[in-house]
Backbone as CSV, one residue per row, in Angstrom:
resi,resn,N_x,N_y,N_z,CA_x,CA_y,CA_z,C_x,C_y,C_z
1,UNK,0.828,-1.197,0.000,0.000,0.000,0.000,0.870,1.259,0.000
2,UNK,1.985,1.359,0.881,2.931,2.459,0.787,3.324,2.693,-0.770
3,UNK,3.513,1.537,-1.860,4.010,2.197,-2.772,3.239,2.852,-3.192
4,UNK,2.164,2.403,-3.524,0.812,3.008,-4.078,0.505,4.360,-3.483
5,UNK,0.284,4.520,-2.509,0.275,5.385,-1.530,1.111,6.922,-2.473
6,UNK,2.362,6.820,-2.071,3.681,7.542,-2.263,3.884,7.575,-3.976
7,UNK,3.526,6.722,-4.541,3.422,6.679,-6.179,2.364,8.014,-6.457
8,UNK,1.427,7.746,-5.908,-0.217,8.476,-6.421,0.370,9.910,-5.739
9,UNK,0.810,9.918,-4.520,1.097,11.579,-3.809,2.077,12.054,-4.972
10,UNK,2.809,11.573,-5.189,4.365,12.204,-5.795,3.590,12.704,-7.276
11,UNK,3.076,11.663,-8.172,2.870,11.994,-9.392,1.717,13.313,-9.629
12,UNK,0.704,13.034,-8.842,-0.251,14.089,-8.536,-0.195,15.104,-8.059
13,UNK,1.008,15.646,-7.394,1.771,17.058,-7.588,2.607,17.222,-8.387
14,UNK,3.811,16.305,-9.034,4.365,16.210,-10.438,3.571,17.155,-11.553
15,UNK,2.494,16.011,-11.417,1.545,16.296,-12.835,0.788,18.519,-12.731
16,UNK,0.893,18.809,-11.373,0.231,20.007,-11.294,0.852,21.030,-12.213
17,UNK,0.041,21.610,-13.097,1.180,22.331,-13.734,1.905,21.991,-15.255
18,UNK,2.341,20.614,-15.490,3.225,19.979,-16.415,2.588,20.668,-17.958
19,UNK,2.779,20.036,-18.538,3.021,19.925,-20.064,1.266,18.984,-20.309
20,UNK,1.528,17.792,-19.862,0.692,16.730,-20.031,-0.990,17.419,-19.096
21,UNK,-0.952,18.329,-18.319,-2.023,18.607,-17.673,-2.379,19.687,-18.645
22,UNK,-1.845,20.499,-18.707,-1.984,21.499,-20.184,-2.587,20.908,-21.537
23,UNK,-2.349,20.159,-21.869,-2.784,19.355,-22.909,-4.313,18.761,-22.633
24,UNK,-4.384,18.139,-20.911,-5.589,17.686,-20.976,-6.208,18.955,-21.447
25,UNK,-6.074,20.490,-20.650,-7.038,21.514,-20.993,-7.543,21.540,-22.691
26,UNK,-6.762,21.494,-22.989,-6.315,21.836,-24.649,-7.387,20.807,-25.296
27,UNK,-7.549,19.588,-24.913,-8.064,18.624,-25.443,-9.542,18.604,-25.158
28,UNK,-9.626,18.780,-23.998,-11.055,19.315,-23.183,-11.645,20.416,-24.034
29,UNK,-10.867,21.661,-24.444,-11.554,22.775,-24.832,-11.481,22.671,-26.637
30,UNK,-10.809,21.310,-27.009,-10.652,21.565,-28.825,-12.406,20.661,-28.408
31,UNK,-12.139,19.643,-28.061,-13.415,18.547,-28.089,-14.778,18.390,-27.577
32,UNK,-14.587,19.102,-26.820,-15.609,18.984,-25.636,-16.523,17.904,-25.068
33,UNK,-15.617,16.781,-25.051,-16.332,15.211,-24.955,-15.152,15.084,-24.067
34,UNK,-15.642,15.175,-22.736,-14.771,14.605,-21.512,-14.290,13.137,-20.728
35,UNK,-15.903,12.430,-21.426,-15.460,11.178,-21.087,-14.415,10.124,-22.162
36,UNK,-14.660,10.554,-23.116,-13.241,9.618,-24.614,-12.012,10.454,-23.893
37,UNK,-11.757,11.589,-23.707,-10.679,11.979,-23.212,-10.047,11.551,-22.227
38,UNK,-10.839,11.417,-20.409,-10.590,10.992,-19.613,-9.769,9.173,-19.638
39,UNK,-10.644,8.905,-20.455,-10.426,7.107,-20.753,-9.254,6.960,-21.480
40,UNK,-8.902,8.239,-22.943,-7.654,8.303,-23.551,-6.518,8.546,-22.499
41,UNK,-6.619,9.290,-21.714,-5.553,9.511,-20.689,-5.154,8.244,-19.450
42,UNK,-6.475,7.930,-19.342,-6.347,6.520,-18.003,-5.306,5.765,-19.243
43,UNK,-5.494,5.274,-20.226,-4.862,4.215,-21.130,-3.567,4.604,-21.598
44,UNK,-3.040,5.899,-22.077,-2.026,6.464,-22.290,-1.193,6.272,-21.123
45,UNK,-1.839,6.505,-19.764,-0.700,6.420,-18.743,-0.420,5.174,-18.350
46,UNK,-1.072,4.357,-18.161,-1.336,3.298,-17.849,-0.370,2.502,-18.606
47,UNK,-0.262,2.444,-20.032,0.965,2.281,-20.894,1.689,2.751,-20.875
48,UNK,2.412,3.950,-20.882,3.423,4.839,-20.470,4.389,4.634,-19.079
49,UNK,3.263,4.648,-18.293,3.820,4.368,-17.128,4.280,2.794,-16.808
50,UNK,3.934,1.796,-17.411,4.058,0.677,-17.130,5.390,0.548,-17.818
51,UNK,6.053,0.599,-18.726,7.032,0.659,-19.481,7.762,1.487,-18.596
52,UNK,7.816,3.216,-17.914,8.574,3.661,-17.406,8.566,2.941,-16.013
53,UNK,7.640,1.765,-15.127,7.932,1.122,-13.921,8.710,-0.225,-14.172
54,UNK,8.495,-0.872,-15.368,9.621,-1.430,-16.010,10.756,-1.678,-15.923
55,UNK,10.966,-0.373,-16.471,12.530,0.325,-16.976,12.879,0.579,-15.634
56,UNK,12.070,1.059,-14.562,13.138,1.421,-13.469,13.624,0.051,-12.366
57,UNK,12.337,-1.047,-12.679,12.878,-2.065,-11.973,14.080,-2.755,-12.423
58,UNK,13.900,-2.596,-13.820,14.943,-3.245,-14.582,16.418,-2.660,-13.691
59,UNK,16.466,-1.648,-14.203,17.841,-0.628,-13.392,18.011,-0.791,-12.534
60,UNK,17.171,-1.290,-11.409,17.325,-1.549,-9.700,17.847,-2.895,-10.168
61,UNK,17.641,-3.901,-10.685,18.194,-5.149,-10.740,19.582,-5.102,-11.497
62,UNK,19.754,-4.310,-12.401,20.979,-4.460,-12.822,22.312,-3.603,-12.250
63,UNK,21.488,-2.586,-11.757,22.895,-1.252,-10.789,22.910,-2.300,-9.591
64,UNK,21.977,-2.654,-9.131,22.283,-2.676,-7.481,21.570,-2.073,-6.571
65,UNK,21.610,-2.296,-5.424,21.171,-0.983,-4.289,22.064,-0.261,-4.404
66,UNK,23.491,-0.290,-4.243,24.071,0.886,-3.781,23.902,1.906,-4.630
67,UNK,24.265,1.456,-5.568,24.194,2.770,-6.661,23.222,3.095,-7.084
68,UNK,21.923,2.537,-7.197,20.439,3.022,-7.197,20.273,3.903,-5.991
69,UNK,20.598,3.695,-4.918,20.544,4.717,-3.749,21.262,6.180,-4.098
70,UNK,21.939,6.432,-4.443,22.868,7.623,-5.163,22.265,7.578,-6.268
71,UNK,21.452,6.956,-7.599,20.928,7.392,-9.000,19.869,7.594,-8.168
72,UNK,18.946,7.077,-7.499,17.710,7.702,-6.975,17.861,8.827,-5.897
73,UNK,18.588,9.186,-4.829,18.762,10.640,-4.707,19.111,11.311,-5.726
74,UNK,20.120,11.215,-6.297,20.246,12.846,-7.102,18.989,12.745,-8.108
75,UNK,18.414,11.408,-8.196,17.016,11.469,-9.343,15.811,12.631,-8.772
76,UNK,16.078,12.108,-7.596,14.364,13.399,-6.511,15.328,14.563,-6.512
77,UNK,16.366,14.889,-6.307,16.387,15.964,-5.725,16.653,16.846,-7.325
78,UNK,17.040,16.375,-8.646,16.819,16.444,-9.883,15.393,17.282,-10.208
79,UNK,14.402,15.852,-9.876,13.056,16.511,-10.060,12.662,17.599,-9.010
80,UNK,13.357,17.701,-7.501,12.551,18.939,-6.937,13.749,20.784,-7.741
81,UNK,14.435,20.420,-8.467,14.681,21.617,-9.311,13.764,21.486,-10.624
82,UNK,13.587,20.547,-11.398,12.495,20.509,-12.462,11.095,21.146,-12.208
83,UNK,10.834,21.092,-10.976,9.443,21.032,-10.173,9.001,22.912,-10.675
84,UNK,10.428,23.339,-10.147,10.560,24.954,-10.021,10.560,25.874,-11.349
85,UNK,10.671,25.031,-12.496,10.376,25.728,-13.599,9.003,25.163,-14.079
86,UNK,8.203,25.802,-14.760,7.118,25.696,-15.214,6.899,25.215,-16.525
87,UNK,6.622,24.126,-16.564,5.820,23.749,-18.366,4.827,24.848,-18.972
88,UNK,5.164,24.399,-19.941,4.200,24.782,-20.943,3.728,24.018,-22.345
89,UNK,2.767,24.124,-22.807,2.135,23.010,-24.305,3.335,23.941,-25.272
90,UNK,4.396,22.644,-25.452,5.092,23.350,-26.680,4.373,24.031,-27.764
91,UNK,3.457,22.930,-28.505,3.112,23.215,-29.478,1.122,22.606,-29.434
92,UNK,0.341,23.418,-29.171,-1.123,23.350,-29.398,-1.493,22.571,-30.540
93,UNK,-0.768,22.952,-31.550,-0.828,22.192,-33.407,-0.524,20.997,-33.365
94,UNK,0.276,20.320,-32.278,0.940,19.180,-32.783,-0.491,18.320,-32.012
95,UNK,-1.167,18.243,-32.202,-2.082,17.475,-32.067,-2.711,16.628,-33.469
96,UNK,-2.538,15.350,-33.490,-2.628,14.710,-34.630,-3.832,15.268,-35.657
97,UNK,-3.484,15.260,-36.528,-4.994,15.390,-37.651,-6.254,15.309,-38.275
98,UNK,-5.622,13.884,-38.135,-6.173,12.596,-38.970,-7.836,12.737,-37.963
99,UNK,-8.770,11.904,-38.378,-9.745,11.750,-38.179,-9.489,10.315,-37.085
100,UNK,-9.281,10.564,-36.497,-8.778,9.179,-35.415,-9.796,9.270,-33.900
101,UNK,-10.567,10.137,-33.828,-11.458,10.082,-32.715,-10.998,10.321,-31.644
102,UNK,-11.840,11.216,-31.000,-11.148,11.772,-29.489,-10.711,10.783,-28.771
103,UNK,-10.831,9.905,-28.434,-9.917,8.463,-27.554,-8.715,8.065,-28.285
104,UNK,-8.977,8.058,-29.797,-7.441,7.852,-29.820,-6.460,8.779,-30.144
105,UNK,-6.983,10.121,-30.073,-5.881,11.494,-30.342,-5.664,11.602,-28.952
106,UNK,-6.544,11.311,-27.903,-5.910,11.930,-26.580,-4.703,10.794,-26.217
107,UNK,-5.024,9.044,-26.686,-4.007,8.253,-26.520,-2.725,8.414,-26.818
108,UNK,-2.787,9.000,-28.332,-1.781,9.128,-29.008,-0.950,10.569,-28.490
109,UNK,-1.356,11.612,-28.140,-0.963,12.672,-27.681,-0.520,12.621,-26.391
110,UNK,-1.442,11.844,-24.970,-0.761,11.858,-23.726,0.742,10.913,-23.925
111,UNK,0.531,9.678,-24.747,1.632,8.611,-24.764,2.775,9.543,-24.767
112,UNK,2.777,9.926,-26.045,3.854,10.861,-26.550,4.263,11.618,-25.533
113,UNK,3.384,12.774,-25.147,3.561,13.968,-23.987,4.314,13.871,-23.166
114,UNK,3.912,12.083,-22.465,4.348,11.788,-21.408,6.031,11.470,-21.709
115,UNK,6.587,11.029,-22.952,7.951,10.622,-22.947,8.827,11.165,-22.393
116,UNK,9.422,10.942,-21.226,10.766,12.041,-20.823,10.068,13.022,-19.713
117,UNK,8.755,13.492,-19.141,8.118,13.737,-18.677,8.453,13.755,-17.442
118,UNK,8.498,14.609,-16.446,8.496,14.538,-15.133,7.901,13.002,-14.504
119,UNK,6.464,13.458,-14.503,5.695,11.900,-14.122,6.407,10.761,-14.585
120,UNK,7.143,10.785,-16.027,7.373,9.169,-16.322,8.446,9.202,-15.772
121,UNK,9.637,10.362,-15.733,10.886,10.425,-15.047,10.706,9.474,-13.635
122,UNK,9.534,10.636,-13.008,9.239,10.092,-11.239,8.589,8.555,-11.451
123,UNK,8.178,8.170,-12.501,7.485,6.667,-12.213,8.946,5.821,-12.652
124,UNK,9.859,6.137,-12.830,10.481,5.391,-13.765,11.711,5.197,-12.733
125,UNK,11.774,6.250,-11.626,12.364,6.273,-9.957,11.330,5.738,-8.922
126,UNK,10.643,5.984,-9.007,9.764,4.864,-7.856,9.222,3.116,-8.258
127,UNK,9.357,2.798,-10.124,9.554,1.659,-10.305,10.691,0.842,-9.743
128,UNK,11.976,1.484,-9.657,12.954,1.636,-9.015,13.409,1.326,-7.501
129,UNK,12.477,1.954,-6.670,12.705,1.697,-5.162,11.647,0.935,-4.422
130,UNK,10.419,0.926,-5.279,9.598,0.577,-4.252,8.589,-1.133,-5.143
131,UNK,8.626,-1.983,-4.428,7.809,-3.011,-4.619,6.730,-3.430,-4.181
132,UNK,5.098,-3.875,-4.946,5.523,-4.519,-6.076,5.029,-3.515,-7.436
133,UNK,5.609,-3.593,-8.221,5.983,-2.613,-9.121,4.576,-2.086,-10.108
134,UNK,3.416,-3.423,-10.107,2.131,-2.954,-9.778,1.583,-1.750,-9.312
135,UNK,1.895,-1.824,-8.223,1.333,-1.060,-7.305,1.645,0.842,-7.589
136,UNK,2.929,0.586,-7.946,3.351,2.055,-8.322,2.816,2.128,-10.243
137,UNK,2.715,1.113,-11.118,2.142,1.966,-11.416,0.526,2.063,-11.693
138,UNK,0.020,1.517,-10.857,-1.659,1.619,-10.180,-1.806,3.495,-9.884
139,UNK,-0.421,3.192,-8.645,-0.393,4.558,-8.089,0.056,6.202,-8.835
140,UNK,0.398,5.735,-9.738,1.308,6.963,-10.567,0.374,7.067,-11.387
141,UNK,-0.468,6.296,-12.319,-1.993,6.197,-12.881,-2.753,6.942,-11.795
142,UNK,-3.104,6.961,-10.907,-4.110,7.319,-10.267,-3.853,8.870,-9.838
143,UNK,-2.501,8.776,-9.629,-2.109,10.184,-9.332,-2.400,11.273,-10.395
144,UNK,-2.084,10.775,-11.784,-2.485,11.203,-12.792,-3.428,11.743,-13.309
145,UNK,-4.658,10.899,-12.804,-5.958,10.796,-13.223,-6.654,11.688,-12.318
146,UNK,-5.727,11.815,-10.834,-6.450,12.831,-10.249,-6.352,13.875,-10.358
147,UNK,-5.028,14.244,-11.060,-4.096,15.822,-11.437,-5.676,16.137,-12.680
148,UNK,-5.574,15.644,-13.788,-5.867,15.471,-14.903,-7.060,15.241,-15.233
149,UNK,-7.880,14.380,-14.606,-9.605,14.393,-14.735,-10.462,15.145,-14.453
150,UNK,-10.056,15.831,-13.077,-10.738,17.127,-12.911,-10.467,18.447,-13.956
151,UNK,-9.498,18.610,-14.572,-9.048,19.513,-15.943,-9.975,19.286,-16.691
152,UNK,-9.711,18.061,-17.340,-10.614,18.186,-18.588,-12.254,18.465,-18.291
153,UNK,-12.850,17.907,-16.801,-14.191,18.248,-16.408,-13.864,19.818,-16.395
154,UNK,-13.479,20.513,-15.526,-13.847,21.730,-15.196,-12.310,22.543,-15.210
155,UNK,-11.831,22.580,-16.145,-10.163,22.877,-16.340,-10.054,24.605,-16.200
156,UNK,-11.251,25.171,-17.040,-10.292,26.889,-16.928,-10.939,27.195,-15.452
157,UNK,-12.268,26.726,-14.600,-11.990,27.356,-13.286,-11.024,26.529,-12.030
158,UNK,-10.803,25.761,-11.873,-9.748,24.813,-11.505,-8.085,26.348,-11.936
159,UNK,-7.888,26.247,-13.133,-6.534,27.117,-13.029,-6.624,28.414,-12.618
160,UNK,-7.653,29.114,-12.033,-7.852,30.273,-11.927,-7.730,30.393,-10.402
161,UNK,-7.789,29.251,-9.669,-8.054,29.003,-8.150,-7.304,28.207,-7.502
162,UNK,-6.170,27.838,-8.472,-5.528,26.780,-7.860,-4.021,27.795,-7.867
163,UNK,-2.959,27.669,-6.953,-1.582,28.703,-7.219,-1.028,27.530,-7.446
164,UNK,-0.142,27.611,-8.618,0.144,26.459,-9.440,1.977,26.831,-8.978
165,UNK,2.245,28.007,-8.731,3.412,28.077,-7.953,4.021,27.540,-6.961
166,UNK,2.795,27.696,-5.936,2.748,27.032,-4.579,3.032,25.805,-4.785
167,UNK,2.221,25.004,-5.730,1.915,23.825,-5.541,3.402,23.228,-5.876
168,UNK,4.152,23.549,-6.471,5.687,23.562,-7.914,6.259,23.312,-6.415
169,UNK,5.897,24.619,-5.693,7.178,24.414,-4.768,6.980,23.516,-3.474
170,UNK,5.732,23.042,-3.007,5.413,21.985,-2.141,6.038,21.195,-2.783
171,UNK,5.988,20.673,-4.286,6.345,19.394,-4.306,7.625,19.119,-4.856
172,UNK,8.692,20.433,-5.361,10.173,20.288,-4.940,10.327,20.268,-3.961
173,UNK,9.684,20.276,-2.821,10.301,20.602,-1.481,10.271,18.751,-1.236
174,UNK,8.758,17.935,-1.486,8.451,16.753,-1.229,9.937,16.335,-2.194
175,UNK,9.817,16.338,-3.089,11.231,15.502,-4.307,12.780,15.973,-3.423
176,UNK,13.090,17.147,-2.827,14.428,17.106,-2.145,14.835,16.495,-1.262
177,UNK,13.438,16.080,-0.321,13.523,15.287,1.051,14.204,14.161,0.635
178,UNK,12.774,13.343,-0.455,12.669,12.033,-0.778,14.493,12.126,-1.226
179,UNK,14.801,12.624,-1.984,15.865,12.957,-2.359,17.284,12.152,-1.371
180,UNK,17.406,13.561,-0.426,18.108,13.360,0.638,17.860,12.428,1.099
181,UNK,16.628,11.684,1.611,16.224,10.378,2.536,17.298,9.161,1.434
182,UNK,16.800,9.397,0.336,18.047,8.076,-0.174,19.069,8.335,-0.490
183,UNK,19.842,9.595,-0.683,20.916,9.432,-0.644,21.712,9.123,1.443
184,UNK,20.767,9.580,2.041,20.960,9.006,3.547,21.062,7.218,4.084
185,UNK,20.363,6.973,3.005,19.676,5.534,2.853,18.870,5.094,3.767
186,UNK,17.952,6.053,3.939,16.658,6.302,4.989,15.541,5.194,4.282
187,UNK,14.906,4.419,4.630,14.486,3.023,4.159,14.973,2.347,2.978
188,UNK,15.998,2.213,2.601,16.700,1.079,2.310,16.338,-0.055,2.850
């Protein structure tokens, strides 16, 4: 339950703010069909993230602890400076063309979005430390879905009321701890 737990907290302030939450707006306000969207995003991450919890177990089995303890501190304390600059939707246009239906442009657009992504970064470090690898990414999905579902329902009053600053810097502050705690090797 802790991973899950700590998966869903971390990604769901990650996600406040990002690139990929921007996009839900974007997608919400080109379409205006919230539920193909919502479901494109549960499935996009859900794939995304499973591949980035993967990849990080993989790396825990092949570095080691020790040195996963040192790649996963400087990894959080990495993301609590990422945290402090602000995303933005590179590009509004790059949203596919084609006649492919709101479920599969939002699939095809979060997948992508997400590559390299804070969230997949942070799922791809907590695939990494915490077992069973399920569970994180249950939890990094969910975290997601909670950043992100309420957007596309009710997205421009949500950004008008929410300090998206604040929130940047609660959760570099959460990513420096986590940070420090493993390079300390504070539950190891």
């Amino acid at each position: 339950m802790e991973a899950f737990l700590i998966s869903t907290g971390i990604v769901a302030l990650a996600e406040m703010g990002d690139k990929t939450q921007l996009l839900a707006l974007v997608l919400a306000a080109r379409f205006r069909r919230p539920w193909p969207i919502v479901w494109g995003i549960l499935v996009a991450t859900l794939l995304n993230h499973a591949i980035a919890g993967a990849a990080g177990a993989w790396i825990m089995a092949a570095a080691g602890p020790n040195v996963m303890r040192w790649v996963l501190g400087v990894s959080f304390i990495a993301m609590a400076l990422w945290m402090l600059i602000p995303d933005k939707l590179d590009d509004e246009n790059a949203l596919p063309k084609r006649q492919m239906g709101v479920f599969l442009v939002t699939v095809w657009a979060f997948f992508l979005a997400e590559m390299g992504d804070k969230t997949q970064i942070a799922t791809v470090a907590l695939g990494a430390q915490y077992d069973p690898l399920i569970a994180v990414v249950l939890g990094t999905t969910f975290g997601m879905m909670l950043a992100n579902a309420p957007v596309v329902f009710f997205g421009d009053a949500i950004t008008r009321k929410v300090p998206i600053a604040l929130v940047h810097r609660v959760a570099a502050g959460i990513f420096a701890v986590l940070g420090v705690l493993a390079l300390l090797g504070v539950g190891s």
